[in-house]
C-alpha positions as CSV (number, residue, x, y, z in Angstrom):
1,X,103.1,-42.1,143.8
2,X,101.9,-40.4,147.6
3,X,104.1,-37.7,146.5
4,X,102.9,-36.9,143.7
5,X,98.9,-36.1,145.5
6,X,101.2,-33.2,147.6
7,X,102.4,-31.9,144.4
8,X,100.2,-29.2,144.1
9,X,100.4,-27.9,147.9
10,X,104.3,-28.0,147.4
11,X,104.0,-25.8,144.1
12,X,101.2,-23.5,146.2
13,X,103.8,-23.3,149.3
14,X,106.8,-22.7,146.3
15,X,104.8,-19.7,144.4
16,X,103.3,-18.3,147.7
17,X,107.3,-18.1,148.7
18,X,107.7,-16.1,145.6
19,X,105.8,-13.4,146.5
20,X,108.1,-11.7,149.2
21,X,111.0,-12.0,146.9
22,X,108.9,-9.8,144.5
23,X,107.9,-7.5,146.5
24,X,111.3,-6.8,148.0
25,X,112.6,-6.7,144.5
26,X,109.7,-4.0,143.7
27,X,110.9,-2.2,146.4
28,X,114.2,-1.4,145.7
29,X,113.1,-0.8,141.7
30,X,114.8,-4.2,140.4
31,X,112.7,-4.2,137.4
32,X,114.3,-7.1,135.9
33,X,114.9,-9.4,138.6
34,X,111.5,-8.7,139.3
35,X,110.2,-9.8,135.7
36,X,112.1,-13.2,136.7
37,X,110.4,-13.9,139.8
38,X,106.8,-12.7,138.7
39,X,107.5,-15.0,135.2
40,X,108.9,-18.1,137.7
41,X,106.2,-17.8,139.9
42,X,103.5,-17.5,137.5
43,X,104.7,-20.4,134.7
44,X,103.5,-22.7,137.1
45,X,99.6,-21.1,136.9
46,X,97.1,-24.3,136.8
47,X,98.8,-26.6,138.6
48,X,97.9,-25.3,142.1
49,X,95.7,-23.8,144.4
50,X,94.2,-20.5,142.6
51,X,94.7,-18.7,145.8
52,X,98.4,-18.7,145.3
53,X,97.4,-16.6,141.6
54,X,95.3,-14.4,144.1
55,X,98.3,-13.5,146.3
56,X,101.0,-13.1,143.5
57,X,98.7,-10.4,141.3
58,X,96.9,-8.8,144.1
59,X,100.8,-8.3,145.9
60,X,102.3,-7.2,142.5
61,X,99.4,-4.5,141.5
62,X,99.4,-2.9,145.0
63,X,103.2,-2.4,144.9
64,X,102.8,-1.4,141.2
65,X,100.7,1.0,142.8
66,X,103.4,2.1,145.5
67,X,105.2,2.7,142.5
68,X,102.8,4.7,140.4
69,X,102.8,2.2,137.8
70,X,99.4,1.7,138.3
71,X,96.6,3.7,139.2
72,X,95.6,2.9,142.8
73,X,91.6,2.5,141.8
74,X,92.7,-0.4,139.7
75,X,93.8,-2.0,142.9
76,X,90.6,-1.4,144.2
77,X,88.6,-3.3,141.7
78,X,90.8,-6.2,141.2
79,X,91.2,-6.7,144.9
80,X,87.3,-5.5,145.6
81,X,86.6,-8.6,142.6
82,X,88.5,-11.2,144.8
83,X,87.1,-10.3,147.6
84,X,84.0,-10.4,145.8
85,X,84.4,-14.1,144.4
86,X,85.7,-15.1,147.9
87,X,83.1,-13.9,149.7
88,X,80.1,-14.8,147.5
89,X,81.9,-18.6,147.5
90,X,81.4,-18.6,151.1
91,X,77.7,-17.0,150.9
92,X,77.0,-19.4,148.4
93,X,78.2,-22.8,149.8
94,X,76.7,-21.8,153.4
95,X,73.4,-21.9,152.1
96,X,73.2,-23.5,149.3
97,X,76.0,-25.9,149.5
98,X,79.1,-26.9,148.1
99,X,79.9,-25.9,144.4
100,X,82.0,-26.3,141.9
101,X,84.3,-23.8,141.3
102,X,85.3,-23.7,138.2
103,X,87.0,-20.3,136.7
104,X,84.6,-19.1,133.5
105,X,86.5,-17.9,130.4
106,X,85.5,-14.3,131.4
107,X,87.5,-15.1,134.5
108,X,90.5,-16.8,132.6
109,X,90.7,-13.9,129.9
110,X,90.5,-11.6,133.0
111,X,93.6,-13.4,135.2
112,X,95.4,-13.1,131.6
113,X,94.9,-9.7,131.1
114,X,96.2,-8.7,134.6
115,X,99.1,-10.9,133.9
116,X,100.0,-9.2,130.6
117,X,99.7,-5.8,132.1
118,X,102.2,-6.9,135.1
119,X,104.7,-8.5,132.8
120,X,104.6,-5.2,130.4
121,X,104.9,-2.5,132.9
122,X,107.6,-4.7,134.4
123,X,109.3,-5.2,131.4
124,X,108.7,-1.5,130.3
125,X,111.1,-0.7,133.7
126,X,113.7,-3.1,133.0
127,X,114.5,-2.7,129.2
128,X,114.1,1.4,129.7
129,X,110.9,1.8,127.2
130,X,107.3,3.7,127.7
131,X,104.8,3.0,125.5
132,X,102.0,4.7,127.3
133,X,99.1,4.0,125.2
134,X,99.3,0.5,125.2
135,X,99.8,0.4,129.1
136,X,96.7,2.8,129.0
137,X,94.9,0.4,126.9
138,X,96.1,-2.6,129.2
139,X,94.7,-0.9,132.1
140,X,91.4,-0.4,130.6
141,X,91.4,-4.5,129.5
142,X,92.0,-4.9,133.0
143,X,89.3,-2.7,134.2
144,X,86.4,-3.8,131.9
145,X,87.7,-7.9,132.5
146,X,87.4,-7.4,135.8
147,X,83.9,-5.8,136.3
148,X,82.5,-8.7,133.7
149,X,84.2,-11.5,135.5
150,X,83.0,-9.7,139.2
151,X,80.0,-9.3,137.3
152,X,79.9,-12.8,135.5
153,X,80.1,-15.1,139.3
154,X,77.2,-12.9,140.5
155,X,75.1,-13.7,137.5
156,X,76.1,-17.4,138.6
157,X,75.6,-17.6,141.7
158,X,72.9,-14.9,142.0
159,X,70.3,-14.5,139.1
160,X,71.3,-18.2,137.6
161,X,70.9,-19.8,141.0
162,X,67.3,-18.2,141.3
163,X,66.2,-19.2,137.8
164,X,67.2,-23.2,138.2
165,X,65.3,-23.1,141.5
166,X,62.3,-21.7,140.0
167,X,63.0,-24.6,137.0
168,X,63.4,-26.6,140.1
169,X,60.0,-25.7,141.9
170,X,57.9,-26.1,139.0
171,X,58.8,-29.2,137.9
């Protein structure tokens, strides 16, 4: 039963192994093997540490932008949005306190739309097919999932956090 507690630090440490197998894969254009490694890596999502999600995505879309797969400003924003929800975590609990962290559906809808647009362009480059408007029209789910998640956690933690402690003050 003790092992069973470290189960989710050993699947963290597993998928977190993954990610330089993918990106040496990406690099020398193995689009299939790639599509195995990114699909192993992520069935696992839930059962561990979201930081581990984090890595694999934000090391997949940068070298999907080496590639040109992706456009390099979509980098910036889903990277800029982690670093966002990171940093506004730590902000938060340092002076306010611990809280929960619990991903919104916004955020969930988001991690699945940057999932679908990996596993699409990946399996685009390993079967031999383009369909560019529907990896246009992924990018833009992307895009407009990430600014509302971004923009979701600082409604949270921001204007949210402000109105309970004014319900808070008057009561």
């Amino acid at each position: 039963m003790k092992r069973l507690q470290h189960l989710p630090n050993m699947i963290t440490l597993l998928r977190m192994a993954f990610v330089p197998l993918l990106i040496l894969v990406l690099k020398d254009h193995h689009y299939i093997e790639a599509l195995w490694v990114f699909m192993i890596a992520g069935i696992s999502d839930g059962l561990d540490d979201p930081l581990a999600d984090k890595i694999l995505l934000v090391s997949a879309y940068v070298m999907l932008a080496l590639l040109a797969l992706v456009p390099f400003w979509l980098v910036l924003v889903v990277t800029f949005r982690d670093a966002l929800i990171v940093g506004g975590y730590l902000v938060y609990t340092s002076l306010y306190g611990p809280v929960s962290m619990r991903p919104s559906r916004v955020s969930k809808f988001n991690t699945f739309t940057q999932i679908l647009l990996v596993v699409f362009l990946l399996t685009e480059r390993a079967f031999g097919f383009h369909v560019a408007h529907i990896q246009a029209a992924l990018v833009f789910m992307v895009l407009v999932t990430t600014i509302a998640s971004g923009g979701h956690y600082l409604w949270t933690w921001g204007i949210v956090r402000e109105v309970e402690a004014g319900r808070a003050g008057r009561d």
